[in-house]
C-alpha atoms as an extended CHARMM CRD file, in Angstrom:
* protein
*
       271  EXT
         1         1  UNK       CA            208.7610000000      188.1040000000     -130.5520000000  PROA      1               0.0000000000
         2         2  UNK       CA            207.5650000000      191.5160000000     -132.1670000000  PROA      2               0.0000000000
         3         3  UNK       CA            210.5680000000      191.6830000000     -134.2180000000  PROA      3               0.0000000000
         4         4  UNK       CA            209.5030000000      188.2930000000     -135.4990000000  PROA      4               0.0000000000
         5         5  UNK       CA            206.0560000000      188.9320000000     -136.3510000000  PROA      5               0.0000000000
         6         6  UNK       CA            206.9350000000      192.2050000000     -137.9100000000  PROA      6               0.0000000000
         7         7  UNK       CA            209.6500000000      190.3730000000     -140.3060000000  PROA      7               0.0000000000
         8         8  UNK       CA            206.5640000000      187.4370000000     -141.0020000000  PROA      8               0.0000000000
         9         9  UNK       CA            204.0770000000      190.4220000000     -141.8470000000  PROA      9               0.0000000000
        10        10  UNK       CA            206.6880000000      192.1080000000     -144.2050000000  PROA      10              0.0000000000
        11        11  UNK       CA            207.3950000000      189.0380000000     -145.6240000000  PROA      11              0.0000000000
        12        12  UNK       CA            203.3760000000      188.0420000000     -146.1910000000  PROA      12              0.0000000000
        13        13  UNK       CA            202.8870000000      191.4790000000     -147.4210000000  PROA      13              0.0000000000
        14        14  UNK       CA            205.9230000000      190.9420000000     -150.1210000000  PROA      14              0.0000000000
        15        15  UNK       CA            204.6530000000      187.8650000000     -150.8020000000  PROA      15              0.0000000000
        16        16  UNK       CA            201.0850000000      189.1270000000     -151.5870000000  PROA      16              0.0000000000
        17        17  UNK       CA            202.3710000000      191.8880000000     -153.4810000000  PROA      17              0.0000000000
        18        18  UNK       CA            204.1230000000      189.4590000000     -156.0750000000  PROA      18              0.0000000000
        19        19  UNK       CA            200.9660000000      187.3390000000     -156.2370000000  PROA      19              0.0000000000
        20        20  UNK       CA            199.0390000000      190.1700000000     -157.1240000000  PROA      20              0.0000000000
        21        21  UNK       CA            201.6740000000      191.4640000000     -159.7480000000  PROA      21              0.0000000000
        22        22  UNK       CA            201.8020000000      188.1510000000     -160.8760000000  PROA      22              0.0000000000
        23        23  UNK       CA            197.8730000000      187.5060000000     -161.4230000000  PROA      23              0.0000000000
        24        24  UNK       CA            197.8010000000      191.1630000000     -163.2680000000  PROA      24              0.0000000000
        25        25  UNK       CA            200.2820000000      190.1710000000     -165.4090000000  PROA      25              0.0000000000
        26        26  UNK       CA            198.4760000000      187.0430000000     -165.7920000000  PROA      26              0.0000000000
        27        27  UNK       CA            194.8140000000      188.1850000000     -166.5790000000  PROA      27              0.0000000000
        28        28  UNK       CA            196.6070000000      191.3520000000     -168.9630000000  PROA      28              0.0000000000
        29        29  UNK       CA            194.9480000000      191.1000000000     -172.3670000000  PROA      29              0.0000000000
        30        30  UNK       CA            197.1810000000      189.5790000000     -175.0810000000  PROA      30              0.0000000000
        31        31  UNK       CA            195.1870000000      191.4790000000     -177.6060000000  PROA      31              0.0000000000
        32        32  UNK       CA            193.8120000000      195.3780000000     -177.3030000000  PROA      32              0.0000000000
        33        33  UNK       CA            192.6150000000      196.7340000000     -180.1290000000  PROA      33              0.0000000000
        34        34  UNK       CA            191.2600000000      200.5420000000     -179.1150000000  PROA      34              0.0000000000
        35        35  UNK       CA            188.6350000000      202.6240000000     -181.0330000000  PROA      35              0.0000000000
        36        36  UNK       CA            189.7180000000      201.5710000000     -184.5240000000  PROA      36              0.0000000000
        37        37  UNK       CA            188.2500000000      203.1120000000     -187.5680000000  PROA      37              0.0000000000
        38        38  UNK       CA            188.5370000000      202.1220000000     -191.4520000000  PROA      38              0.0000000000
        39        39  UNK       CA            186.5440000000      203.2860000000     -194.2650000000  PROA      39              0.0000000000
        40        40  UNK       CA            187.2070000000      202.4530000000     -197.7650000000  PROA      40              0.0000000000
        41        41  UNK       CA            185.9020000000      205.8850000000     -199.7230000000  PROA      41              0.0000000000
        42        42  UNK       CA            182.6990000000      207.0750000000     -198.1210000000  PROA      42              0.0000000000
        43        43  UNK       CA            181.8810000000      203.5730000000     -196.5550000000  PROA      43              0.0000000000
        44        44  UNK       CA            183.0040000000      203.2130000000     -192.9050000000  PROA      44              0.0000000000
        45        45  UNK       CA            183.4050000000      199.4030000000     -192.3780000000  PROA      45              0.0000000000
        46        46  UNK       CA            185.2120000000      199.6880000000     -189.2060000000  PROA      46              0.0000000000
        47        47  UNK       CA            183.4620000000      202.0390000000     -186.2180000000  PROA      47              0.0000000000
        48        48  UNK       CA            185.1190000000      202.3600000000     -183.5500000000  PROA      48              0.0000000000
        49        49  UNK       CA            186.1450000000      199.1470000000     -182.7060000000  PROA      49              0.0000000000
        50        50  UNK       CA            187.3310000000      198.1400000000     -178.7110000000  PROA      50              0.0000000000
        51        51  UNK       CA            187.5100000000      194.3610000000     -177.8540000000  PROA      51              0.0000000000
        52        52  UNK       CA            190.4800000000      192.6110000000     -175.9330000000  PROA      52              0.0000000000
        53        53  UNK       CA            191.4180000000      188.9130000000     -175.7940000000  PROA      53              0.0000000000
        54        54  UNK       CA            193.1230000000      187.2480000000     -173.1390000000  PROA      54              0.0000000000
        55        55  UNK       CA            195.7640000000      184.5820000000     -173.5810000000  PROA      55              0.0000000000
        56        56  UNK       CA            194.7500000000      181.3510000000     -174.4200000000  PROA      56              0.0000000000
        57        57  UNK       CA            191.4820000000      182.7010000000     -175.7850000000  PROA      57              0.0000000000
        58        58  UNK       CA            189.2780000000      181.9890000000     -178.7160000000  PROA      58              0.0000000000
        59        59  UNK       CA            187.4470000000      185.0870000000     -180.1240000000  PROA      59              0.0000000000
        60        60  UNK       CA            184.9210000000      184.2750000000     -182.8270000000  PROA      60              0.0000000000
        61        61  UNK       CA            183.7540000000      186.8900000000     -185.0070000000  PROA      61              0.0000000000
        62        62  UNK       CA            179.9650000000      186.4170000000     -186.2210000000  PROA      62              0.0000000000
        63        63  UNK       CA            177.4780000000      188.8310000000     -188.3420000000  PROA      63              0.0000000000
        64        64  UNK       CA            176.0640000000      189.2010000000     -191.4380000000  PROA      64              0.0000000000
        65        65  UNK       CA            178.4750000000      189.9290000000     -195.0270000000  PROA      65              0.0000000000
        66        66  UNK       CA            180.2500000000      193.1930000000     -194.7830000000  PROA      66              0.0000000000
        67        67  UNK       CA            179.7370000000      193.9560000000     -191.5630000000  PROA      67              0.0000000000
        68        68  UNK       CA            183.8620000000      194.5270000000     -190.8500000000  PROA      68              0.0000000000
        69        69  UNK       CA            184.5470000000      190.9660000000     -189.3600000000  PROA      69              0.0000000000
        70        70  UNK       CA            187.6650000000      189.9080000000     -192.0890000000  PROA      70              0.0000000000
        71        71  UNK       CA            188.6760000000      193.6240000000     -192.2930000000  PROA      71              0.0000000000
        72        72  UNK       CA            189.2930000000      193.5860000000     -188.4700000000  PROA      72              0.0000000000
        73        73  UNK       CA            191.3340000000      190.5630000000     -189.1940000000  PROA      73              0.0000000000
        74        74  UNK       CA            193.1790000000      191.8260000000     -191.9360000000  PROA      74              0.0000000000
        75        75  UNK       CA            193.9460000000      195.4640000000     -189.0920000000  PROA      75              0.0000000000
        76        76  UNK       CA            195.0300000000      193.2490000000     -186.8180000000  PROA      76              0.0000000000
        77        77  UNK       CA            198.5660000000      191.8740000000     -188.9550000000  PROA      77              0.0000000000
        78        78  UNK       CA            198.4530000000      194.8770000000     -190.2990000000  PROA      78              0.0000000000
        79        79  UNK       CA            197.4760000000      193.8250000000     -194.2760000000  PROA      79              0.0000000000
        80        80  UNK       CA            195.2370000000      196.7060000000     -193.8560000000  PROA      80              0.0000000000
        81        81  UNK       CA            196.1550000000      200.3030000000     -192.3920000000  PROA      81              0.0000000000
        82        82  UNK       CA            193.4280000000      201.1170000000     -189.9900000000  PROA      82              0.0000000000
        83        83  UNK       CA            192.9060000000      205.0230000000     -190.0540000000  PROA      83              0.0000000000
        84        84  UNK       CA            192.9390000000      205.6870000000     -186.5810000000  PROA      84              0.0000000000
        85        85  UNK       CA            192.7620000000      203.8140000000     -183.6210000000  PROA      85              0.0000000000
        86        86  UNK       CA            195.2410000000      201.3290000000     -181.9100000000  PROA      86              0.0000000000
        87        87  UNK       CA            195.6260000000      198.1270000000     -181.9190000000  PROA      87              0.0000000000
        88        88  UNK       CA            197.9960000000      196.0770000000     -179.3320000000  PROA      88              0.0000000000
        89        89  UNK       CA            199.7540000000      192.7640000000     -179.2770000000  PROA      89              0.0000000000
        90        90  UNK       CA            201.0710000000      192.8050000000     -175.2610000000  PROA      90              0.0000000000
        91        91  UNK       CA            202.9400000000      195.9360000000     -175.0500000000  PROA      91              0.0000000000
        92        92  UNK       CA            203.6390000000      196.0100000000     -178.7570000000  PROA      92              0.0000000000
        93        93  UNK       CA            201.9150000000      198.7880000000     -180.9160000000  PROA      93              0.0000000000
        94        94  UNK       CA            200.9170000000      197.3360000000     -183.9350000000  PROA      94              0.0000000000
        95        95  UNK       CA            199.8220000000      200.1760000000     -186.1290000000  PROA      95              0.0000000000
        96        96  UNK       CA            202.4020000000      202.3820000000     -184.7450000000  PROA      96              0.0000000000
        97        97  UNK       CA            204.1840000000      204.1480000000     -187.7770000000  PROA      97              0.0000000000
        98        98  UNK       CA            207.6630000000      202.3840000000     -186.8590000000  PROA      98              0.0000000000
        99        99  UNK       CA            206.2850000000      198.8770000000     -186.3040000000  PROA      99              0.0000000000
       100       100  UNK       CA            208.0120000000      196.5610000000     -188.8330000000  PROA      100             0.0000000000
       101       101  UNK       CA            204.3330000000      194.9120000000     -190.3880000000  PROA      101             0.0000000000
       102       102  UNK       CA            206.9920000000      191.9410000000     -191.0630000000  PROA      102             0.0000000000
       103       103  UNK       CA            207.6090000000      191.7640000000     -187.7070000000  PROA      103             0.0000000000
       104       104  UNK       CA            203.9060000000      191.8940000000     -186.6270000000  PROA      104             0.0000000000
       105       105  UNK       CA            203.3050000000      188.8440000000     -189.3340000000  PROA      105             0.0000000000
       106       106  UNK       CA            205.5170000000      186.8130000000     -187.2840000000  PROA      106             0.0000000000
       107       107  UNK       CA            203.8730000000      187.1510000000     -183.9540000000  PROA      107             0.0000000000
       108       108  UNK       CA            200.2570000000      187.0130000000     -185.5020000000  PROA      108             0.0000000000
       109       109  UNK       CA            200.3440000000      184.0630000000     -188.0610000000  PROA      109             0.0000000000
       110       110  UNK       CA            196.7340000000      184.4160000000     -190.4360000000  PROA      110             0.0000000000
       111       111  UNK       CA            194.8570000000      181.7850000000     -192.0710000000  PROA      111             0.0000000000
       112       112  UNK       CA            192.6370000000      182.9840000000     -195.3150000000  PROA      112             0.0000000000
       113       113  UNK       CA            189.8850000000      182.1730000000     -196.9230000000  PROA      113             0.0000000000
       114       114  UNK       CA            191.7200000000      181.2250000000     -200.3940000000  PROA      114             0.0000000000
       115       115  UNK       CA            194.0080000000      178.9670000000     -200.2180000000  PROA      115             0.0000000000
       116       116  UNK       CA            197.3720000000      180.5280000000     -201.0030000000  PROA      116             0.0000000000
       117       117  UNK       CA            199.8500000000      178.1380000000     -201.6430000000  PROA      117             0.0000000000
       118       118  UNK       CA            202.5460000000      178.1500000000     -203.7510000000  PROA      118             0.0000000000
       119       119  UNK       CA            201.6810000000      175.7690000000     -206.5960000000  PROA      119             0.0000000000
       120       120  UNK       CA            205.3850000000      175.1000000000     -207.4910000000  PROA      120             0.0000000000
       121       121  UNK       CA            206.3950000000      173.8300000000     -204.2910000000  PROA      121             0.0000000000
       122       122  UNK       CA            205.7860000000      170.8730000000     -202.4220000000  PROA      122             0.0000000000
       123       123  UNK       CA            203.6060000000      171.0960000000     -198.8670000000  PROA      123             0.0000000000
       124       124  UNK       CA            207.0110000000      171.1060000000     -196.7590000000  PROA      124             0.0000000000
       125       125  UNK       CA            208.6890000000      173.7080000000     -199.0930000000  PROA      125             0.0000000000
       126       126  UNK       CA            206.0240000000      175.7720000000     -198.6940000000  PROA      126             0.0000000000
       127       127  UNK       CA            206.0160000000      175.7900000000     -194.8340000000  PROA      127             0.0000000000
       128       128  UNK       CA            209.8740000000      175.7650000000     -195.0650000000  PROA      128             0.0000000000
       129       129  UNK       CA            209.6720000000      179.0350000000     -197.5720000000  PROA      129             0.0000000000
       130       130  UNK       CA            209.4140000000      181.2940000000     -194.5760000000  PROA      130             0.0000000000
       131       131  UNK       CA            211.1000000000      180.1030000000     -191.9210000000  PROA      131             0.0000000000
       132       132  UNK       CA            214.0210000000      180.0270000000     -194.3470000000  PROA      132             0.0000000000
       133       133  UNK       CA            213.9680000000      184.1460000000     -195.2910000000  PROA      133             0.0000000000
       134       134  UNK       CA            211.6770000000      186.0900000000     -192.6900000000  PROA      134             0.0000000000
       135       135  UNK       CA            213.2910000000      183.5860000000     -189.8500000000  PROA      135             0.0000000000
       136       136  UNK       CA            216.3730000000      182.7410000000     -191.1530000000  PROA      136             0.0000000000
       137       137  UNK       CA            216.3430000000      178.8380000000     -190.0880000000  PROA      137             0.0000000000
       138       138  UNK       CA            218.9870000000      176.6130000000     -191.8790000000  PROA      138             0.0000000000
       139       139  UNK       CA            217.7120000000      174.5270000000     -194.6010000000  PROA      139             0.0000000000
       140       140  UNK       CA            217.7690000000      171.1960000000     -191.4530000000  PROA      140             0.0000000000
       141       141  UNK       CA            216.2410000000      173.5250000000     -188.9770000000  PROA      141             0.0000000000
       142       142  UNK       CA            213.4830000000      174.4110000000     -191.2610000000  PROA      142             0.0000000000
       143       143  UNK       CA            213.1770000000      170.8520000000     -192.7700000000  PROA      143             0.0000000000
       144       144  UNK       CA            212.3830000000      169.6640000000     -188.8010000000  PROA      144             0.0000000000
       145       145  UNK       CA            210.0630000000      172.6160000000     -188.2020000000  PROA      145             0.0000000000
       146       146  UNK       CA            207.8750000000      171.9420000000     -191.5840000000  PROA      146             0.0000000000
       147       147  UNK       CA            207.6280000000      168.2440000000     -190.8350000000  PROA      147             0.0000000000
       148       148  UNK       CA            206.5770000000      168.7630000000     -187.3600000000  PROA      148             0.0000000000
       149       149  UNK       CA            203.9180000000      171.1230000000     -188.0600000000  PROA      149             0.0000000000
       150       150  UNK       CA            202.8370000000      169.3450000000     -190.9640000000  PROA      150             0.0000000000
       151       151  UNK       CA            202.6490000000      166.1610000000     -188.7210000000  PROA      151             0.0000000000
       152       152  UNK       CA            200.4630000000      168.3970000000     -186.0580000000  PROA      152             0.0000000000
       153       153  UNK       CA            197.9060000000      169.3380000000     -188.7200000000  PROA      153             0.0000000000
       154       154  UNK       CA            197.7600000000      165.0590000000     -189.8060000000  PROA      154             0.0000000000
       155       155  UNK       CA            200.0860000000      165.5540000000     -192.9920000000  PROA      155             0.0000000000
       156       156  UNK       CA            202.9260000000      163.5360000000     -192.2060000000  PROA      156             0.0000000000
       157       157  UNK       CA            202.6190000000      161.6200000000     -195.5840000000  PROA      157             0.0000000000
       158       158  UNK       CA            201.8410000000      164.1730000000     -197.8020000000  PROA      158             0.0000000000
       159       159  UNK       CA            205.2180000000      166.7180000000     -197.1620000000  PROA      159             0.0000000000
       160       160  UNK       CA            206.2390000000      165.8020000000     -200.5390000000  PROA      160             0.0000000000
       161       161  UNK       CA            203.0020000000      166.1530000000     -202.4710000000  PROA      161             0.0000000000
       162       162  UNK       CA            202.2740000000      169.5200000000     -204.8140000000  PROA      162             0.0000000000
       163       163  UNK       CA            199.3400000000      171.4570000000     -204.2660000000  PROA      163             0.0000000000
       164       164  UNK       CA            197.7550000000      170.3530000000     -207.1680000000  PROA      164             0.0000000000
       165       165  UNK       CA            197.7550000000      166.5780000000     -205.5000000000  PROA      165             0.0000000000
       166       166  UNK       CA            195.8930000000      167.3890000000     -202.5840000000  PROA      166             0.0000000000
       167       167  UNK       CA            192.3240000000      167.7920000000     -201.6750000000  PROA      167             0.0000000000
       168       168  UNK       CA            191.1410000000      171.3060000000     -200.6490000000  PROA      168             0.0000000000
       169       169  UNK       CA            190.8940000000      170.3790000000     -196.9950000000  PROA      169             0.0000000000
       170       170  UNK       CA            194.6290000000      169.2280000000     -196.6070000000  PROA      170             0.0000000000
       171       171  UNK       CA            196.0070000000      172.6810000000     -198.3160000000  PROA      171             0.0000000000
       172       172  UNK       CA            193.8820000000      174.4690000000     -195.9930000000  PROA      172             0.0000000000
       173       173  UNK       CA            195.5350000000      172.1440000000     -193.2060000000  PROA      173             0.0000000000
       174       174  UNK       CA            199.3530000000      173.2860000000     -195.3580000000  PROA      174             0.0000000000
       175       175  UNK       CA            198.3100000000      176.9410000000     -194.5540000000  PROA      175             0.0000000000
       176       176  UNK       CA            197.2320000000      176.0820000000     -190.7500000000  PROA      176             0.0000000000
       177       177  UNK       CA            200.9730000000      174.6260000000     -190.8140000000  PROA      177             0.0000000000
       178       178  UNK       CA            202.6180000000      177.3770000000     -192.5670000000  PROA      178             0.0000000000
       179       179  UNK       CA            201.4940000000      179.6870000000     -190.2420000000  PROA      179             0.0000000000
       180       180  UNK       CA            201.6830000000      177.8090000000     -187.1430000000  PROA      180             0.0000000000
       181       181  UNK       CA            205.4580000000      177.4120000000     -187.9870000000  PROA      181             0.0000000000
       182       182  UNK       CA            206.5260000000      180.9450000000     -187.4890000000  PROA      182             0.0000000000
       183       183  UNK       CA            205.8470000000      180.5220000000     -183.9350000000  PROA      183             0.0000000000
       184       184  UNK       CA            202.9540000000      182.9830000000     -183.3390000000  PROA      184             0.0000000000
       185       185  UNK       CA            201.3400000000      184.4030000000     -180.4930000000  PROA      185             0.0000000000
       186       186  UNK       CA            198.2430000000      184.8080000000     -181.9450000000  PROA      186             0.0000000000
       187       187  UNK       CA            196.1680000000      183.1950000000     -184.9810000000  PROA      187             0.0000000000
       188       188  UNK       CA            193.7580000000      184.4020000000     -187.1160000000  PROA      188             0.0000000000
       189       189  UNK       CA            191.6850000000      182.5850000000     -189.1450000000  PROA      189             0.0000000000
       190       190  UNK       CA            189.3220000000      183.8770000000     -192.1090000000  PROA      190             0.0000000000
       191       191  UNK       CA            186.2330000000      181.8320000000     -193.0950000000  PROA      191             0.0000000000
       192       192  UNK       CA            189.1980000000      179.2720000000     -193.4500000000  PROA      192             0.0000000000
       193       193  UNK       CA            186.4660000000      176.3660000000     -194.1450000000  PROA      193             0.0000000000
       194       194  UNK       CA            184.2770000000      178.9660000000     -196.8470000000  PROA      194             0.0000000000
       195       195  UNK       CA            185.3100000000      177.2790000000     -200.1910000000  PROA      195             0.0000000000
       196       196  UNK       CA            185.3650000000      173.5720000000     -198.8260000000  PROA      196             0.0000000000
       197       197  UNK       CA            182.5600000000      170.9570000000     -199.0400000000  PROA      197             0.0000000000
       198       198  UNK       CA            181.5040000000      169.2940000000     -195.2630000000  PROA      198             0.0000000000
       199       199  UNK       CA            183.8880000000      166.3670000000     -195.2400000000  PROA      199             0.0000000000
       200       200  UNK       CA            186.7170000000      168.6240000000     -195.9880000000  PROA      200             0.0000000000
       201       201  UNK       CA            185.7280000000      171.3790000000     -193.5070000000  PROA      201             0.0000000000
       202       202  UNK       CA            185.7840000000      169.4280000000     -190.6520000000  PROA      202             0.0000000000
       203       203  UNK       CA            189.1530000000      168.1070000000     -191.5500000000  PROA      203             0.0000000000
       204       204  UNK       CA            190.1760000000      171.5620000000     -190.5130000000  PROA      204             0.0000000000
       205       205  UNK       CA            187.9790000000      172.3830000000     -187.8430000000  PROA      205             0.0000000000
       206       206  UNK       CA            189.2260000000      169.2350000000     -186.1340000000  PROA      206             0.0000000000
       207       207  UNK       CA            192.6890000000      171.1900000000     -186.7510000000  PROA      207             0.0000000000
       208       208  UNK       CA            191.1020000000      174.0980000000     -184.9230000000  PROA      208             0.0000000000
       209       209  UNK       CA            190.1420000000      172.1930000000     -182.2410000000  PROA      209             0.0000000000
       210       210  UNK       CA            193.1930000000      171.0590000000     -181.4420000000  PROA      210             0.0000000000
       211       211  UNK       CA            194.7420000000      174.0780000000     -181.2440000000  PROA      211             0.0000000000
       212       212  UNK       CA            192.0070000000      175.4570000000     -179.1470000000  PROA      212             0.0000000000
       213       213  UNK       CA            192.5220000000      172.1580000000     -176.4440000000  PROA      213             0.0000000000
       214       214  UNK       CA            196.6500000000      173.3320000000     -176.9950000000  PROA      214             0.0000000000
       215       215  UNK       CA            195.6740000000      176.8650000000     -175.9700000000  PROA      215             0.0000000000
       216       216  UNK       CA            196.5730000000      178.8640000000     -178.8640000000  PROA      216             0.0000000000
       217       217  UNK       CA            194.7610000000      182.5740000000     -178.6190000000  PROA      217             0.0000000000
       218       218  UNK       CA            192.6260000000      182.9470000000     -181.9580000000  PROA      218             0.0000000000
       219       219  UNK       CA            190.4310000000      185.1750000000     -183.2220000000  PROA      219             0.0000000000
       220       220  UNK       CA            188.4260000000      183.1480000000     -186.1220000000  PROA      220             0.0000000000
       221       221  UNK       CA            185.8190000000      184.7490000000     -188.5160000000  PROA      221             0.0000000000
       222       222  UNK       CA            183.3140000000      181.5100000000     -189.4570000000  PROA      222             0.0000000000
       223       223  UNK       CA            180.0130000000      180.9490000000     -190.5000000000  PROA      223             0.0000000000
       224       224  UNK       CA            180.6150000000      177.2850000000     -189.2370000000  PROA      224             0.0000000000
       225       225  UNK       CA            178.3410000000      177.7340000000     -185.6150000000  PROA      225             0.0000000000
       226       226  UNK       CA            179.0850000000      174.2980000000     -184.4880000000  PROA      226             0.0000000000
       227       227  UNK       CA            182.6200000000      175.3900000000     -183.9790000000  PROA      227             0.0000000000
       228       228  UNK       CA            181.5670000000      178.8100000000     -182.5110000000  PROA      228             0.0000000000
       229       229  UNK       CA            179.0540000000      177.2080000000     -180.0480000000  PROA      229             0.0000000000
       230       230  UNK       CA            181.6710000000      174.7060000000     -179.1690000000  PROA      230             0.0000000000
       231       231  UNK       CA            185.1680000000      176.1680000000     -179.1930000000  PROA      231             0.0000000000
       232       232  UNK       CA            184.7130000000      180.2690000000     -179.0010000000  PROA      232             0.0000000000
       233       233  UNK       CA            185.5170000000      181.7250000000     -175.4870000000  PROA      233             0.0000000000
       234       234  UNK       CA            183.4390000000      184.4350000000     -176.5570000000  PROA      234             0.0000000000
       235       235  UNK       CA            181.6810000000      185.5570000000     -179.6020000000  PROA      235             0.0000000000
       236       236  UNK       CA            181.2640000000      189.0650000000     -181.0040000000  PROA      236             0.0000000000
       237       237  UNK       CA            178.6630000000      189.8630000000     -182.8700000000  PROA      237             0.0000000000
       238       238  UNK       CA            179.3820000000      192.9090000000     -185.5850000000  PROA      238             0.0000000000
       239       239  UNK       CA            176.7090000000      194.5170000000     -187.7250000000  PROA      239             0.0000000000
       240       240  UNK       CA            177.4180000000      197.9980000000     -190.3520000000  PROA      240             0.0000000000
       241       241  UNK       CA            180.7420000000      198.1850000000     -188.9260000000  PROA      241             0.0000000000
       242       242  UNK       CA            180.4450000000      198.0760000000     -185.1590000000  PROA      242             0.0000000000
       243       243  UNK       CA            180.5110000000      195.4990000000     -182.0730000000  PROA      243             0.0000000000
       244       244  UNK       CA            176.7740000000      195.1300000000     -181.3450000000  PROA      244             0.0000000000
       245       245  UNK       CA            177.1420000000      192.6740000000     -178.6070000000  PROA      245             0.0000000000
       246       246  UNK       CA            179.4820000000      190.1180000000     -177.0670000000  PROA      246             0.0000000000
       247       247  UNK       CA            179.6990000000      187.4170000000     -174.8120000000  PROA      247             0.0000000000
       248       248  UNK       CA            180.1720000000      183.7250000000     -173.8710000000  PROA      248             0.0000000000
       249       249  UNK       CA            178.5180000000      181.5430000000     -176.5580000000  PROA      249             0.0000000000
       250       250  UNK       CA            175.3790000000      180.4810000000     -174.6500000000  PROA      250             0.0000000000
       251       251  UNK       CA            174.7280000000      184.0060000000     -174.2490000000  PROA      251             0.0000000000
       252       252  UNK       CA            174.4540000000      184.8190000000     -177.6080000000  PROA      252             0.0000000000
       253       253  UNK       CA            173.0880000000      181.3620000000     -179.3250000000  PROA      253             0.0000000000
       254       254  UNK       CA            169.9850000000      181.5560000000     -176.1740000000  PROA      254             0.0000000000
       255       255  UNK       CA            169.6130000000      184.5720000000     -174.4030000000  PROA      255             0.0000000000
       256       256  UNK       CA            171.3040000000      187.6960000000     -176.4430000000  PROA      256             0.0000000000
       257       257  UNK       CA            170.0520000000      190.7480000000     -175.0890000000  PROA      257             0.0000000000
       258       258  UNK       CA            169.9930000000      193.1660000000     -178.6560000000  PROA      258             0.0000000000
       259       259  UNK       CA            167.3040000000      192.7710000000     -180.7630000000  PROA      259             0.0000000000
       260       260  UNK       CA            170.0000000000      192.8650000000     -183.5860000000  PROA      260             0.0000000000
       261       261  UNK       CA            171.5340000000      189.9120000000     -182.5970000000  PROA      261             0.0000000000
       262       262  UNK       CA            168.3850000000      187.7800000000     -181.8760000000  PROA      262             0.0000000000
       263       263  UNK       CA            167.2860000000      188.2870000000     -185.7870000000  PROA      263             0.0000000000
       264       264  UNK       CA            170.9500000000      187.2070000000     -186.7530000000  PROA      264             0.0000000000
       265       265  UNK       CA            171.1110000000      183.9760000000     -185.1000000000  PROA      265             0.0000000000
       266       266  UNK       CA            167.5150000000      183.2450000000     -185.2980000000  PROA      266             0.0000000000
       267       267  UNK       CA            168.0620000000      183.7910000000     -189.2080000000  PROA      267             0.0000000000
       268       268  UNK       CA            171.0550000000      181.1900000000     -188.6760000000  PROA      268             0.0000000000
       269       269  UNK       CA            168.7860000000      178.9060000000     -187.3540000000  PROA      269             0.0000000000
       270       270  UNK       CA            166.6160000000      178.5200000000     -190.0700000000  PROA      270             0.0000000000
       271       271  UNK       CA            169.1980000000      178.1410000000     -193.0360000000  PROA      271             0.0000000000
């Protein structure tokens, strides 16, 4: 009988042990980015930056103009060199010296605020562009990969259509599928709504949405609050360069505790 209950106990034990490996591994941020610093001359627009994002997340990045929020963005996929710091996609170093930024693009697809399409090619060719060289899909496999994603963002019927054919909202909604068809762990998205009128922004923020019910981790710079109070896991608010506070969105929108932040959204209120 002891020998029994000494083989259950070793066995609970074991089995408690991989539970808790398994939840660490679970709750592990997806994103780290560690005391990151950029400056552009004299002007430090990034000051010692810390935030991590779990998987599945939605981080959305709020403050007044030029206070670092699309230059974080642009750290993170590595467009932009930070100057020191770290910044981690699971176990990956991204700004490590001998981290292929190629490589980096792949796992962390981006979304801009201009809409940079190629004009020459039609909305699957430019989805298909990519897959085709950084992936190295055949021409079918690619084909299948653009028309699905394209069909996920509500373009179905316009694969064949030019840029120059569609509306702003539905090359924004290209770009979503461009992106989204490399396969990344993470997206970022910049102001992605900025130069479109209402009825075309919420074209893509219903796009966003739907990636956000999917469970896609983003981290999305927007001035559009109705998708920050309803789809953000957290917001961060960022003023001259630093993280000035952060938490869940009712936090923030009714009960922020800096001063800072209650003047920014109190001056959002009243645009």
């Amino acid at each position: 009988m002891s020998d029994n209950r000494t083989e259950t106990t070793e066995r609970t034990d074991r089995e408690r042990s991989a539970d808790s490996s398994a939840s660490a591994t679970e709750t592990d941020p997806l994103l780290r980015i560690e005391d990151v610093w950029k400056s552009y001359g004299d002007e430090e627009v990034l000051r010692g930056i810390d935030l991590e994002v779990d998987r599945g997340d939605v981080e959305v990045l709020v403050g007044p103009s030029g206070s670092g929020k699309s230059t974080m963005l642009r750290c993170i996929n590595r467009l932009t060199e930070v100057d020191s710091g770290h910044i981690y996609l699971d176990d990956l170093d991204v700004t490590a010296a001998d981290t292929n930024p190629d490589a980096v693009r792949q796992q962390i697809g981006m979304v801009f605020q201009d809409i940079n399409l190629f004009a020459h090619l039609t909305a699957r060719k430019n989805v298909t562009l990519g897959l085709r060289k950084v992936r190295g899909f055949s021409k079918e496999q690619a084909r299948q990969r653009a028309d699905s994603e394209l069909e996920r963002v509500g373009l179905a019927d316009q694969a064949d259509s030019y840029p120059a054919q569609l509306s702003g909202g539905q090359k924004q909604r290209v770009g979503i599928a461009r992106a989204l068809a490399m396969d990344p762990e993470v997206m970022l998205f910049d102001e992605p709504t900025s130069a479109l009128d209402p009825e075309l922004s919420n074209e893509v923020l219903e796009v966003m949405q739907g990636l956000v019910a999917e469970g896609m981790t983003m981290v999305v710079v927007t001035h559009e609050m109705r998708f920050a109070r309803g789809g953000a896991s957290r917001i961060t608010f960022l003023a001259e360069g630093e993280i000035v506070e952060r938490g869940p969105p009712e936090q923030l929108f009714e009960n922020p505790t800096h001063e800072r932040t209650a003047q920014f959204f109190e001056s959002i209120r009243h645009d």
